[in-house]
N, C-alpha and C positions, 0 to 999 in steps of 0.2 A: 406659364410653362414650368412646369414639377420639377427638370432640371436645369432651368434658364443661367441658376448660379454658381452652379457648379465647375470647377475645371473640368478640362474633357478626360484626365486622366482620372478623373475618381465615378465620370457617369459610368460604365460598365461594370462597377463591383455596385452602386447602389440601386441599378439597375436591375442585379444581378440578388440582390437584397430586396427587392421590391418584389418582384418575380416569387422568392420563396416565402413571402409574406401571403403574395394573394394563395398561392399553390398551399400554406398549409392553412388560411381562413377556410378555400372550397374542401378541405378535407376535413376539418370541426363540422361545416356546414350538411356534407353527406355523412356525417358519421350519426349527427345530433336526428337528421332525417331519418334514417332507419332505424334510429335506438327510438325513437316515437314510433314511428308504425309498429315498432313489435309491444307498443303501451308503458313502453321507463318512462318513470318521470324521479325528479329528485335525484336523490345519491342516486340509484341504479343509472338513472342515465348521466350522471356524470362520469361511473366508473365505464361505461359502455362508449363514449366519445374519449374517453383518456386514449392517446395516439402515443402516448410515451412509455406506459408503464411495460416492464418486460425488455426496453431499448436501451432508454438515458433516465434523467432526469432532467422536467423542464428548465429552459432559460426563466430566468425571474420575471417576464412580462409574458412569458407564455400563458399562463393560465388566467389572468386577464383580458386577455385575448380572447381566448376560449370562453370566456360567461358571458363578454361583451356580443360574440357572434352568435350564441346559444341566441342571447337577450334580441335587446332593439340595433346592435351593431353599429349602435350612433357614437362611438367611441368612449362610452362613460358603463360602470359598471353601477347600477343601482339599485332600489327594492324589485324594480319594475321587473329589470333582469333577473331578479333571483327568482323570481314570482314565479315568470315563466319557464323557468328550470325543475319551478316544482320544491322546489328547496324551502325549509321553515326559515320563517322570517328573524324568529326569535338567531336564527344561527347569523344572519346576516348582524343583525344590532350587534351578537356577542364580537365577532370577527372585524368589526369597525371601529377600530380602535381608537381612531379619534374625534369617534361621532360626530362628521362630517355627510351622513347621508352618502358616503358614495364607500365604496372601495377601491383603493390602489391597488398598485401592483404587488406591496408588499406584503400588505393584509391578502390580497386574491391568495397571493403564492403559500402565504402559509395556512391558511384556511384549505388549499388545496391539498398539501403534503401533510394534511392530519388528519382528512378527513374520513379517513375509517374510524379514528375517536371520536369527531367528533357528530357524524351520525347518530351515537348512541349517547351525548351528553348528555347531563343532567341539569339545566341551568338553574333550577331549584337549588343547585349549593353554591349557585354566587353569593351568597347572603351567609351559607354556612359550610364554607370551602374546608375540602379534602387533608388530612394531615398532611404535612408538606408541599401543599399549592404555593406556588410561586416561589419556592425554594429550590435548594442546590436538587440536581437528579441523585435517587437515594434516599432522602429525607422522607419517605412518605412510611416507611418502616425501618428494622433492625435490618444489618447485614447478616450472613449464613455466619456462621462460626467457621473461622480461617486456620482450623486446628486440621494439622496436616497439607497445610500450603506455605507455612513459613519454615525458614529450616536454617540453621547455623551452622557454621562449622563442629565437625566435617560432614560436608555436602553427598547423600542418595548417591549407591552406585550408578552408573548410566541404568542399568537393567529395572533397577529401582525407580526412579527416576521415573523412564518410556514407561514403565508401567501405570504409575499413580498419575500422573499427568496428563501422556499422550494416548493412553490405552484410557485412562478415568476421564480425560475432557476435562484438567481442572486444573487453573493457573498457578500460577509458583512463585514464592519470593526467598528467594537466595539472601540471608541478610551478610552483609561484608564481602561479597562477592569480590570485588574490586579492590580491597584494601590491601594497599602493600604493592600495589600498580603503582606506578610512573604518571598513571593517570589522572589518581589522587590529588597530586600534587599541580595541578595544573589552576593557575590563576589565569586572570584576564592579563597581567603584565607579563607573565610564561608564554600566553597564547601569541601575545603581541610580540613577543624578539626571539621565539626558534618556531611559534610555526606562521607569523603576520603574512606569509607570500601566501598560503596557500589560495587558491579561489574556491567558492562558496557559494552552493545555490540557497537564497535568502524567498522566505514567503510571510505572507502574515502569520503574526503571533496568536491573535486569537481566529481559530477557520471559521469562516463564512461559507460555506459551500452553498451556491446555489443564488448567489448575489454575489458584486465586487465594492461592498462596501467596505470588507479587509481592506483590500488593497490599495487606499489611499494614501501612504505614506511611502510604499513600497516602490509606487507611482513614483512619486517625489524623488526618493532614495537611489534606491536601484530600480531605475523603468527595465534595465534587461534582466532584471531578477539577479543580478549578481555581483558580489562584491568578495575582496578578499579579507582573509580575518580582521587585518587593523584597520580595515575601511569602517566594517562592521561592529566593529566593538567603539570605534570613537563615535558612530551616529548611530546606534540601536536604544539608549537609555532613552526611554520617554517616547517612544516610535515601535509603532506597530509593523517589526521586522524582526524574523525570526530566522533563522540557518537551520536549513533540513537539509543537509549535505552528502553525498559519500564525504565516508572517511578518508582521508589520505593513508597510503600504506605506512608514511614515517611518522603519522600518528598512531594508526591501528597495534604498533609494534610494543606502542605502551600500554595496550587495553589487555585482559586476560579472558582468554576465551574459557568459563568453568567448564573442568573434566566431566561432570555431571552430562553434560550436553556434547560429548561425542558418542559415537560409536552407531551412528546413523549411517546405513550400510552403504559401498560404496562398489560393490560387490552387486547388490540386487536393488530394485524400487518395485513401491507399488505400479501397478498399469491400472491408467484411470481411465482406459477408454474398457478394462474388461467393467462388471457389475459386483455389488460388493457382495460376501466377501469380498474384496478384490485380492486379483491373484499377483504374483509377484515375475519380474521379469529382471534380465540383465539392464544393472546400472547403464544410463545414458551418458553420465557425466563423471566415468572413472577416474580416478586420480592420477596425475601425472607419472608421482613418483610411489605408486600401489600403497599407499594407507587408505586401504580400506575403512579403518577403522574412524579417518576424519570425514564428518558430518558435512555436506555440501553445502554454503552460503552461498545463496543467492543474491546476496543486497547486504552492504554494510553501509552506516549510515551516523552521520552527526549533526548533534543539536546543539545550537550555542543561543539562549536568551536570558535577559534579566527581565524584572516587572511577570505581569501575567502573561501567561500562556494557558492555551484551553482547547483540547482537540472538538471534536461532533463526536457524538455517537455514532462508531462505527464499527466495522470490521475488514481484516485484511485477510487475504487468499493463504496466506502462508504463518507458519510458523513463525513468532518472533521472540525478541528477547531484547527485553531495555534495560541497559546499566545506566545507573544516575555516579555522577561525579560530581557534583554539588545542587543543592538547592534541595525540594521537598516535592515529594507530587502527589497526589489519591487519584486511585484507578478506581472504578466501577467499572463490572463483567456483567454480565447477562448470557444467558445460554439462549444463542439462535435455535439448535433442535429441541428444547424444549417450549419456544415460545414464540418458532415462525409464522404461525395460524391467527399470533394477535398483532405482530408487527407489524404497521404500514412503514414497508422499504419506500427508501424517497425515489432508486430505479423499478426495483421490482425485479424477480423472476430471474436474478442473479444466483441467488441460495438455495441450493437443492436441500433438504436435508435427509432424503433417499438414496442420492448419492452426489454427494456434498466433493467427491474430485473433481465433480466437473462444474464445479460452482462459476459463474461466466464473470468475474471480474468482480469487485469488492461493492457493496453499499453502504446504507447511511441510515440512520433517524431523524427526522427535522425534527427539532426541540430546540429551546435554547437551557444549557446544561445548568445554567446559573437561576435560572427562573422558570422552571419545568410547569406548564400548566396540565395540571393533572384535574382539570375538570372535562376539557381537552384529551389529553392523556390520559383518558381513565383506566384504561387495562394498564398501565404501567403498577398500577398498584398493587395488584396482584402476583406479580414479578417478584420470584425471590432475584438476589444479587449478593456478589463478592465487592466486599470492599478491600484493598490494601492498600498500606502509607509505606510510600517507598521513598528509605533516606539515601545520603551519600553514601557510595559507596555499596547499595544492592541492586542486583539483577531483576529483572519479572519477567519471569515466561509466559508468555500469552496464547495461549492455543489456538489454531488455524477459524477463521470464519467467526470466531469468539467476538459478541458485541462488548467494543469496553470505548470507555471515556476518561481520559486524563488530564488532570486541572495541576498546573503547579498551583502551590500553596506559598509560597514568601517570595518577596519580590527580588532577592541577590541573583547573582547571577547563577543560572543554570547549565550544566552543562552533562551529555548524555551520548553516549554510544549505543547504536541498536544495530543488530541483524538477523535478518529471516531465511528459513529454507524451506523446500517443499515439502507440505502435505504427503506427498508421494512415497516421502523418506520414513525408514521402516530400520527398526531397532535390531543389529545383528550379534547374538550371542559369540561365535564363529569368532568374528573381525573382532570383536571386542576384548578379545582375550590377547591381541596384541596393543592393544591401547593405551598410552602411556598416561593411564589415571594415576600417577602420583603428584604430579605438577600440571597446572594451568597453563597450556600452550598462550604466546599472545595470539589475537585476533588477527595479526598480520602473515601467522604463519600460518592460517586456514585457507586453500585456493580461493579465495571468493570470485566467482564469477566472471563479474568485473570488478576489477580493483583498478584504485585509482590514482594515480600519480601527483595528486595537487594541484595541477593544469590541465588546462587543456578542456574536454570534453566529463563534463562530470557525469556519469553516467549511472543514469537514474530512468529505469523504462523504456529503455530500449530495446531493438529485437535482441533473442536470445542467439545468443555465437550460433547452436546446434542447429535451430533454425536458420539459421542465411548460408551455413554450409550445407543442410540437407536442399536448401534452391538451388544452389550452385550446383549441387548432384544433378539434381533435377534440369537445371537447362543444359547442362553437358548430355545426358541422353536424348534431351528435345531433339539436341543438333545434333548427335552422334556425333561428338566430338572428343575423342578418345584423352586429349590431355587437355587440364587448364588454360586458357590460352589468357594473353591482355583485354583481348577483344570480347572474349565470355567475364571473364570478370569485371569489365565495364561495362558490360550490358548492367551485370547484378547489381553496381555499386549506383547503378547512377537511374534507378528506376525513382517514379513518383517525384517528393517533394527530398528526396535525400539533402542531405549535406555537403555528400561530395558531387554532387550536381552543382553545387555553388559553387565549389570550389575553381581561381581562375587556372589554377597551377593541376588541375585535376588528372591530368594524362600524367605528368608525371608523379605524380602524388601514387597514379593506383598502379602504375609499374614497378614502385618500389614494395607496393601492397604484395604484386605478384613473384616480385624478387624474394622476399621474405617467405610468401607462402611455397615456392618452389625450392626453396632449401630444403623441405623435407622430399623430394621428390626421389626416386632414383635415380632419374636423371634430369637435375636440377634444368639441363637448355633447354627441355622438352618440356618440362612442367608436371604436374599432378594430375596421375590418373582419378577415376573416380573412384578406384578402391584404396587410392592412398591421401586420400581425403581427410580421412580420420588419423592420419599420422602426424598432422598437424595440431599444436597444443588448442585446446579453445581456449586461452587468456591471449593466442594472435589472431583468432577467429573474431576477437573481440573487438577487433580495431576496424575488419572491414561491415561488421554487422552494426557497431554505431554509427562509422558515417556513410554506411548504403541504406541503412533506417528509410523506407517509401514515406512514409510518415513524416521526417522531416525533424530538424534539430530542436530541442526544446529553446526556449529564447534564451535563458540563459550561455546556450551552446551556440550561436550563430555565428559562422566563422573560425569555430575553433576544431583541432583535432581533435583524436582521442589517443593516448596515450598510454599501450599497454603493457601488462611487466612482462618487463624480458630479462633473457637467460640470467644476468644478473641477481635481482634482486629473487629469481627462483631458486637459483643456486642458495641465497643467504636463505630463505626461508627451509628447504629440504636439509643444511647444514644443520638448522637450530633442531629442528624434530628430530635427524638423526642421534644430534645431542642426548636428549631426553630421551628418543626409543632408550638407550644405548643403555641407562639406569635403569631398564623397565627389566623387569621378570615376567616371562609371559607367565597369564594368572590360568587356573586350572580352569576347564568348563564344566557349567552346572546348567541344570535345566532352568530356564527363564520363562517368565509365568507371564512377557509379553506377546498379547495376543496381533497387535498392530491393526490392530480394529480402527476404523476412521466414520463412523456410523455409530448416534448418541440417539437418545438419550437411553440411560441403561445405570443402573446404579453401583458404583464402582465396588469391586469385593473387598474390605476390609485388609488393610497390608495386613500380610502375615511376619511381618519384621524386614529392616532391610539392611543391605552389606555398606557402609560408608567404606569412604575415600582414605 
């Protein structure tokens, strides 16, 4: 009996495992059927059974799986199986790494997520390999010449700026960005006695996407992924455990947000659902207290490790921006519009780059960044790239969907502020002329999204506020139900795998949710109509959108709330700007030569000079 051993409380999930084992073999098995009758054999009909690409990326025994059932289905992957895929045999030798006659899982998996290079290898240069084979990624040639991406004080007006960078597609290093911060000044024994409370979502140091072999110490460490700073700093030395955190707001107050990078309108956004051009529409995410002129953060976020650290090649949806505060790091970029046609994405079908707003969630490159096989890898060579060496105390702006790779370089401790905002966000002359570009606002005085209090619920990908109150909109007219009631807002909060589904104390937990959201109402006993919906801040929208999340809390977050800023710490954040407005001289308007183009490849026009800070 298959499940003779098992307790009775674990036969229904491995049952339930077993089930989607056979269900996705019979679907390799009809896929591999009709990719033969129409005569694929080889790559073609690998790429013709691929059930993943355009969706995910496979689990790391997936594509094991898939040669095995292609093959004899006798549980082993071997010549025989390659044979009858149609596949050269010479690829199978190269890909068996420990010339064992068989292939594993690991070898299957990465053999898989290369194999658009390696269809076209050349195994005639095993014997006389490619400049930079088995080297860092990058080494196989020179970098572009980084003249006109590095920049000192004083730092490109915004207008200058949107233009060379977000309107050119071409990254940026702000050198000293940071210096003269609070930030600066931050050691491991600093970190440890004014901010050692905070909590911290912790992951591997060097990524592993697509296996859990990172994750071994992490295991050990923190199995819920989370630790607070002086947990983390006394067991991270020698341990492959890294903090990619939100920032706490009483940290973010020391970081400086460069003036260069406001004046992201707040007034209008692009619409990614019109076609590009894209046209422009009223701001979604207006500002509480009307500055226009502050740039919307989406995501703030911190990094604390020493020893190595090593991202994937990858790219993210959004605009970002990394300040380093100690340690060393080298970026490598690559332009996705100009080199989507040679990249095998490890999901696929993620990157438009026709129209790149509606890009469907971030991808990858399988490589390993440290030992690039570029016999493998062979179109990588051909790739021009940006390198930049980013020290303490500078920014790097990263442009939206942009392929880039970062490796620290020295093994002390590192430590790093990053945050992004949307693609969407479009450069406004207008708004910009009341902008207080004399001074560096901190990072804590920009509304981020979600901002995060230290505790509680670190909120990192979860639904967006706008979204779980336009639901709310939305099942109030399902029911015709003229005001907010407890009963409609329980329905919202407690759908799918939520948090506050978990919650034991949850009735009253979301009564206080609907007590807080009916203060803005006109009449608080009655509750919020559906057109006074939006009279509520979304930094409170924030708190029922992380723990009504359908999806369900990240395991660092199990059990916890989320805690978001209120009136208080809003107040000190609107006092500090109004500080700085209050020195500002609104500056005269001049015509701006940003286009707000989000569609590459296109070769940038030559500044014609630009206005510093």
């Amino acid at each position: 009996d298959l499940f003779g051993c098992l307790r009775p409380s674990v036969l229904p999930m491995r049952l339930v495992l077993l089930l989607v084992l056979v269900a996705f073999s019979q679907n390799i098995a009809r896929r591999a059927k009709k990719a033969r009758q129409k005569g694929l054999k080889g790559y073609d009909l690998i790429d013709a059974v691929d059930p993943w690409y355009g969706n995910d990326t496979p689990e790391k025994k997936d594509p094991w799986v898939m040669l095995d059932k292609i093959g004899d289905s006798n549980k082993r992957v071997d010549e025989k199986d390659w044979r009858k895929a149609g596949l050269p045999l010479p690829h199978f030798q190269y890909f068996d790494g420990n010339k064992d006659g068989l292939m594993d899982e690991d070898e299957a998996y990465s053999w898989f997520l290369q194999r658009a290079g390696a269809r076209h290898m050349d195994l005639g240069e095993v014997d006389d390999p490619p400049q930079g084979h088995l080297d860092k990624l990058g080494n196989w040639g020179r970098a572009l010449p980084t003249e006109g991406l590095v920049y000192q004080r004083p730092f490109p007006h915004p207008r200058d700026f949107w233009a060379e960078h977000m309107d050119g597609y071409k990254p940026a290093l702000l050198k000293g960005a940071q210096n003269g911060s609070r930030c600066m000044e931050w050691t491991k024994e600093d970190l440890m006695s004014r901010f050692g409370w905070v909590e911290a979502k912790v992951e591997p140091k060097i990524e592993s996407r697509g296996n859990a072999s990172g994750y071994v110490d992490l295991k050990r460490l923190a199995p819920n992924h989370r630790l607070n700073v002086s947990e983390y700093l006394r067991v991270e030395q020698g341990n492959n455990i890294y903090v990619v955190s939100t920032i706490p707001q009483e940290m973010a107050w020391e970081v400086a947000h460069p003036a260069s990078l406001l004046c992201g309108s707040r007034a209008k956004i692009l619409d990614k659902n019109s076609r590009p051009p894209y046209k422009s529409i009223k701001h979604m995410y207006p500002h509480e207290a009307g500055y226009n002129w502050m740039t919307h953060i989406f995501e703030a976020n911190l990094w604390i490790a020493s020893g190595k650290t090593r991202s994937s090649l990858h790219y993210d949806k959004e605009w970002n921006v990394n300040c380093l505060l100690s340690g060393r790091k080298r970026w490598i970029f690559l332009d996705p519009f100009k080199y989507n046609d040679q990249i095998q994405w490890s999901k696929g079908g993620a990157f438009d780059p026709k129209d790149p707003l509606k890009n469907a969630g971030t991808d990858w490159v399988f490589l390993d960044p440290d030992r690039v096989d570029l016999i493998v890898q062979n179109r990588l060579r051909q790739m021009d790239y940006y390198e930049l060496i980013q020290e303490p105390g500078d920014c790097i702006f990263i442009p939206y969907a942009m392929l880039h790779q970062v490796e620290k370089v020295d093994e002390g401790l590192q430590l790093a502020a990053s945050w992004m905002f949307l693609p969407e966000t479009m450069y406004d002359e207008e708004v910009c002329r009341d902008a207080p570009l004399h001074e560096d606002l901190p990072l804590a005085a920009m509304d981020t999204l979600f901002m995060y209090a230290g505790k509680g619920v670190i909120p990192q990908g979860y639904d967006d506020p706008l979204n779980f109150m336009s639901n709310v909109r939305a099942m109030m007219r399902k029911r015709k139900s003229k005001y907010l009631t407890v009963k409609l807002l329980t329905a919202a909060l407690v759908q799918g795998n939520s948090a506050m589904k978990r919650f034991k104390d949850k009735h009253k937990r979301i009564r206080q949710i609907h007590k807080d959201l009916s203060a803005y109402a006109a009449d608080p006993g009655l509750g919020l109509t559906a057109q006074e919906l939006q009279r509520v801040p979304l930094r409170l929208w924030a708190k029922p959108a992380a723990e009504g999340d359908s999806e369900g809390p990240l395991d660092c977050d199990i059990g916890q709330e989320y805690f978001p800023c209120d009136d208080a710490e809003f107040s000190k954040m609107t006092a500090f700007v109004d500080r700085v407005v209050a020195n500002h001289t609104r500056s005269p308007g001049v015509k701006s030569r940003v286009t707000n183009r989000r569609v590459w490849p296109s070769k940038s026009k030559k500044s014609k000079g630009r206005t510093e800070l």
